[in-house]
N, C-alpha and C positions, 0 to 999 in steps of 0.2 A: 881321561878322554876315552870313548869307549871305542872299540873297533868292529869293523862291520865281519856277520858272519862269512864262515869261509864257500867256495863253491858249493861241496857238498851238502852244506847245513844249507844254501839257498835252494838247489836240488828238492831236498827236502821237502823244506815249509813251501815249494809249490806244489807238490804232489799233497802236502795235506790238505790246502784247503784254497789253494787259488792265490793263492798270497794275502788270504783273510785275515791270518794269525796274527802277518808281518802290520796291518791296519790297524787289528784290535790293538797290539802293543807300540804299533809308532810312535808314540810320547812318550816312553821309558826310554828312547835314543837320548835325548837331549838332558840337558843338567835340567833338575828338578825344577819347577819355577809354578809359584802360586799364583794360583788363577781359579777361577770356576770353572769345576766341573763341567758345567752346562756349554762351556765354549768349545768343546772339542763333539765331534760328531764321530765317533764312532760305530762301525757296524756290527752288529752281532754276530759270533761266530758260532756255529756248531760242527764243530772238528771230529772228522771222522776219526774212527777208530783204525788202527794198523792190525789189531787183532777183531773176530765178532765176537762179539755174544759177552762181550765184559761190561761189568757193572758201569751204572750212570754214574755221574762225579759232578755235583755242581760246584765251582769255585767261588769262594766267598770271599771279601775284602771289608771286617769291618773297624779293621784298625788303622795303621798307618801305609802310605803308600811306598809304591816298589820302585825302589831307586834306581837299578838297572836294569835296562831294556834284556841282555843277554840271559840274566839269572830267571828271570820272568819267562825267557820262552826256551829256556832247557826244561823248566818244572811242566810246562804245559806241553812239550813236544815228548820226553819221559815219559810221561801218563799216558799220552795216548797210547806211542811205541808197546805200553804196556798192555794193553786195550782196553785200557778208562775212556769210556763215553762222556767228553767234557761238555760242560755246558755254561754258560755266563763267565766267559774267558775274557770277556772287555771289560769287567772289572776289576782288571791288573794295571789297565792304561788311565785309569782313573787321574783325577789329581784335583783336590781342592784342599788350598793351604799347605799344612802336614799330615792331611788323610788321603785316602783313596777313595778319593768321592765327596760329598757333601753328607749329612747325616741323614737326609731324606735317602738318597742311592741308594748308602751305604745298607740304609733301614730295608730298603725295595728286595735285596741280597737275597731275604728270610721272606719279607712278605709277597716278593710273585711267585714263590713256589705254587706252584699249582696241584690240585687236589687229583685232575689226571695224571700227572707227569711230577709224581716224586721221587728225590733222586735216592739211590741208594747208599749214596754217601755224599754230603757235605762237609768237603775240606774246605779250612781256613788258609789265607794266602801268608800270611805273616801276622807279626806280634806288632808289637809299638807301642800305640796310644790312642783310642777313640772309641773303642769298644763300649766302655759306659754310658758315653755321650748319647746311643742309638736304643738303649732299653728301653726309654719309654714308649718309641715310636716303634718298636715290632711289637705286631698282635698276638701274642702267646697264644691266648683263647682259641685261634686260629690253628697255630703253626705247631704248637705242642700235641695234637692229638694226630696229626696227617705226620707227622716224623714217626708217632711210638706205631702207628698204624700199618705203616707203611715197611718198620723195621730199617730207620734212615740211622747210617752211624755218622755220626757228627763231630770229627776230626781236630784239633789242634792246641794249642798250647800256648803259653804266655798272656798278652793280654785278652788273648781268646776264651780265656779262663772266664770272662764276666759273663760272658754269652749262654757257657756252659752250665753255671751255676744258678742261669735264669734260666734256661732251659729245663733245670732238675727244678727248681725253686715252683716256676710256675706251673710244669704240667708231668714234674715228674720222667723226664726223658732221660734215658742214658747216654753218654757222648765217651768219646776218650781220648786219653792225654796220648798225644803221637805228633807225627812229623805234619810239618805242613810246607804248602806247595811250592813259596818262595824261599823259605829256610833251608828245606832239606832237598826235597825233590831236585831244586834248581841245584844245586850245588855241582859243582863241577863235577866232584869225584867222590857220590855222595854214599853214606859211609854202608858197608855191607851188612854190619850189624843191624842196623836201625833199619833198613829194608827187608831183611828178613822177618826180624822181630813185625814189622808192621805186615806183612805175607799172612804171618801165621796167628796174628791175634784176630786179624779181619776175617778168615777165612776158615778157622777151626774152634773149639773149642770141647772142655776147658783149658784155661789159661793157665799157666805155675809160674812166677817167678821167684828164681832163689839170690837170697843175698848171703853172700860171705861176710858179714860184717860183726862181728861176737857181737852178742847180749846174753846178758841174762839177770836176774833169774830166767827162767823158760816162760813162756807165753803162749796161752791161745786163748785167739780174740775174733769174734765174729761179729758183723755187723756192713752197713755199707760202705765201700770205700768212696770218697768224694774228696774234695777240692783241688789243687791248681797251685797256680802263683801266688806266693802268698801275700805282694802286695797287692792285688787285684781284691783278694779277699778279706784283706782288713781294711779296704776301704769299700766293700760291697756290706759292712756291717752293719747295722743300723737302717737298710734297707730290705724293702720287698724279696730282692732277687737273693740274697744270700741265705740255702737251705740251711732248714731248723731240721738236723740231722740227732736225733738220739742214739747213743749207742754204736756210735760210727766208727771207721777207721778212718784219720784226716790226713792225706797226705799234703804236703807244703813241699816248695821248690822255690828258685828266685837266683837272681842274679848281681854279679858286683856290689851288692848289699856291705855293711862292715858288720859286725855281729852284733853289737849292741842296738842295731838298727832291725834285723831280724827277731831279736828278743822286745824290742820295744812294737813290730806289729802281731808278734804271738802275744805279749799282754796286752795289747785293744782286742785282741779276738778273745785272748781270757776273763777281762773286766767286761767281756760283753757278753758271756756267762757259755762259750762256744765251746772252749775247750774241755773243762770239764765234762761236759757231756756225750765226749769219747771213752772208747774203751784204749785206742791206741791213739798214737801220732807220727806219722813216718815223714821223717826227712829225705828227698830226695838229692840233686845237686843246688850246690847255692854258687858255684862256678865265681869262688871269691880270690881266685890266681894268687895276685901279692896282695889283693888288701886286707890290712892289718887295723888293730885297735891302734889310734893312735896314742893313748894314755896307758894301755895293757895287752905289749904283742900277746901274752899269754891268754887275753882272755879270745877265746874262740868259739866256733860254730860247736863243739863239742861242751864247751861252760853253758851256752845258751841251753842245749839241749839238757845239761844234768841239772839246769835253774828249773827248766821249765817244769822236767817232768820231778821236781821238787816240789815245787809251789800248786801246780795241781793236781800231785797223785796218780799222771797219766801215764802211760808207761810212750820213752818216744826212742823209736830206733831209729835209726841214719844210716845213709848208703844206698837208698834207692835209686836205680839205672836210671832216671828220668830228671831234665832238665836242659838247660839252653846250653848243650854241648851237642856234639857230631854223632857220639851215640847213645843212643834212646831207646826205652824199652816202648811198647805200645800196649796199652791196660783200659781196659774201662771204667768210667767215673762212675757215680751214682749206682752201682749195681753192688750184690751179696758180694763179699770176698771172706774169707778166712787167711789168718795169722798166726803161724806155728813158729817159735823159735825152740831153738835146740841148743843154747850156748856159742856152739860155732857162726850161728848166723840165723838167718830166718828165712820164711817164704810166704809169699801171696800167693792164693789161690782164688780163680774166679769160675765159680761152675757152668753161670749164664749169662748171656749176653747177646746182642745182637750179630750176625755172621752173615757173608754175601758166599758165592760159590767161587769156588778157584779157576773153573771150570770156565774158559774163553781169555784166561789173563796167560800174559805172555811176561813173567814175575823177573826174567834176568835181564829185563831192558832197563826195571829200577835201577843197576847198577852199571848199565854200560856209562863207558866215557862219552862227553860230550863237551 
């Protein structure tokens, strides 16, 4: 049962925006309940900012919908507090079925950006399931050139992955794997780590990150880094929207997976002639707690990894900061990186990439309590 916010937090959300916010997300009060979208009227919000002059932030919802009203409007009152100029906030109150919206909406997220008013970043609201359902119905043609144009960084993780590797697929866009708005942002006491890391990758550059994790031999590997979740992408195979990347670095991530299950979607991306044609392969987190093989506790994410980079000569290291845990590193997809390992561990570097100013953001409200 959820509870209503406290005085203070009501205080608030009237000084933001009239009690617009409280409107856009009134349907996240209530237990979930499948309906059409189209039954709920909704007003648009454009929520001011508590800091000026900080970047625009349009919120997107093309996966599954936000089960609570409270986590929905910490992430969108956080952002502003920070001085993200939000925009298209009523697509958190969405709800058709188990998505956030119907797939036309959902579709609308991407195709009413407008060629005056592009944001400088597009965050996704959460992960789930629907994402693929809406490819066909956004106009890349369109949306692909007013993003790279514009230098829009395009935000999120999990099933958001499908989005992103149509984005690179179709028009060549960079995006990056980081937090998003109802996962992280909303989160009560959301982690320091992953707020910094996303401060600094958005806003400087170049990028390093190091991993403690031994390998070797030593390595270095250059090429683009790209991919995501990895079940996102072994079923984006055999399609349009999964980049035909040569000479790449692939990173993979994924969740409660068992590891015969991770090895059985890296051989459909290998029988689908994908992996070979990296130079590396980096595992991120696979967040698998207690699950086990249940015919070989022994065989693990670590067997999969020494199978893989068996069978196709690729070299795959493990222990990358990034996946569906509390803290996350923030990197960019589809862009140049380099890969040095040194035995004790290794590092990614990214020299280029898209970047907004620091300049009007108010960075320590990412971490206040709420």
């Amino acid at each position: 049962m959820h509870t209503q916010p406290d005085p203070a937090r009501r205080t608030l959300l009237g000084a933001l925006a009239a009690g617009s916010v409280l409107a856009l997300l009134a349907g996240c009060r209530s237990p979930v309940k499948t309906m059409t979208a189209q039954t709920q009227a909704l007003p648009p919000a454009n929520l001011p900012a508590f800091a000026a002059g900080g970047p625009t932030l349009r919120v997107v919802a093309p996966s599954g919908l936000m089960p609570s009203f409270e986590r929905a409007e910490r992430g969108v009152l956080r952002l502003a507090r920070a001085g993200y100029r939000l925009s298209n906030t009523q697509c958190l109150a969405r709800r058709y079925q188990r998505f956030a919206g119907t797939d036309a909406e959902r579709a609308a997220d991407f195709n009413d950006i407008q060629a005056s008013d592009v944001p400088k970043l597009v965050l996704a609201a959460r992960g789930g399931y629907g994402a693929m359902r809406i490819l066909p119905w956004i106009n890349w043609q369109r949306l692909c050139p007013l993003l790279k144009e514009a230098g829009t960084l395009v935000m999120g993780f999990s099933d958001f992955t499908a989005i992103q590797m149509a984005l690179l697929s179709q028009g060549g866009v960079t995006s990056f794997a980081g937090p998003m708005l109802y996962s992280d942002f909303g989160a009560a006491a959301p982690s320091v780590l992953t707020m910094s890391d996303f401060v600094s990758a958005t806003t400087a550059r170049p990028l390093s990150i190091r991993v403690d994790t031994p390998f070797s031999p030593t390595l270095k590997a250059e090429g683009v880094l790209w991919g995501g979740n990895l079940t996102v992408l072994a079923h984006l195979a055999g399609t349009p929207y999964l980049p035909k990347i040569d000479g790449g670095i692939l990173f993979v991530e994924d969740v409660g997976e068992q590891p015969y299950r991770v090895e059985r979607m890296l051989q459909q991306l290998n029988l689908a002639g994908v992996l070979g044609r990296q130079k590396a392969i980096v595992f991120g987190d696979f967040d698998q707690a207690n699950t086990r093989d249940h015919y070989d506790s022994s065989y693990t994410l670590a067997t999969v990894a020494a199978h893989v980079a068996s069978v196709t000569g690729v070299p795959v290291l493990t222990g990358f900061p990034f996946g569906h845990t509390s803290n996350k590193a923030t990197f960019p997809l589809g862009t140049h990186a380099s890969l040095t390992s040194d035995g004790a561990g290794y590092r990614v570097t990214f020299p280029d990439y898209p970047t907004y100013p620091l300049a009007g953001l108010n960075t320590a409200a990412l971490t206040e309590l709420m």
